[in-house]
C-alpha positions, 0 to 999 in steps of 0.5 A: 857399186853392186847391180845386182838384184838380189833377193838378199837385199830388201830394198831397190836400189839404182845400179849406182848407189853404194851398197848399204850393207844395213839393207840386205836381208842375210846381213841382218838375219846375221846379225840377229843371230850375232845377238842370240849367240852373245845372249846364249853364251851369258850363261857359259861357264866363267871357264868357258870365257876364252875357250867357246865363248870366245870362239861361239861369239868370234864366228858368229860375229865374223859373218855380218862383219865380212858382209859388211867389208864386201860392202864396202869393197869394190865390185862383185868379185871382192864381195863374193869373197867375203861372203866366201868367208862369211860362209866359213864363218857360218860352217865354223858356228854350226860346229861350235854350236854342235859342240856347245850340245854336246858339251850339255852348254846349251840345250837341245831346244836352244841348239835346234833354234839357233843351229836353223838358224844358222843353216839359213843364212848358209842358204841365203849366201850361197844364193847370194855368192851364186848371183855375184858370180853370175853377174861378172 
């Protein structure tokens, strides 16, 4: 039950339809970045496997998940808390993938792409927390 105009939703919709959350554009850049993450994290070490595999893929994750909660929350406020948490989530994967770096698991091209990657969708929440708080 969102109002809002977003510039993270790519679609109009009424001020009484329900949020699909498939239809905002920082959800979707999210869960791209989800799959780039899982791909990267194929060649880790088998050693790696519950240790920053599993940290990499859980935060990564954890932010089109919430987007996706906050969706199905009612109204704004419930929603700007979970892209709150995604935001945490998104800080906490800007710092695995550092480590991944610097731990030479993942190439400095590779960290590059998937670390501006990262940096937008932190844009593209904070943009989006600032207009459901706005709007209350």
């Amino acid at each position: 039950m969102h109002r809002l105009n977003w510039e993270a939703v790519s679609a109009q919709q009424s001020a009484t339809a329900v949020k699909d959350f498939h239809e905002l554009k920082v959800w979707q850049k999210s869960h791209q970045l989800t799959l780039a993450v899982y791909q990267t994290t194929t060649a880790f070490p088998r050693e790696q496997l519950y240790g920053l595999t599993s940290q990499l893929r859980r935060c990564s994750a954890s932010i089109p998940a919430n987007l996706a909660e906050g969706c199905g929350r009612n109204g704004d406020a419930e929603f700007a808390r979970f892209c709150s948490i995604a935001m945490g989530s998104a800080s906490k994967l800007e710092y695995h993938l550092l480590l991944a770096k610097d731990l030479k698991l993942i190439k400095p091209k590779e960290h590059a792409e998937l670390s501006q990657r990262t940096i937008e969708l932190k844009r593209m929440l904070t943009a989006l927390f600032q207009r459901l708080k706005a709007d209350r």
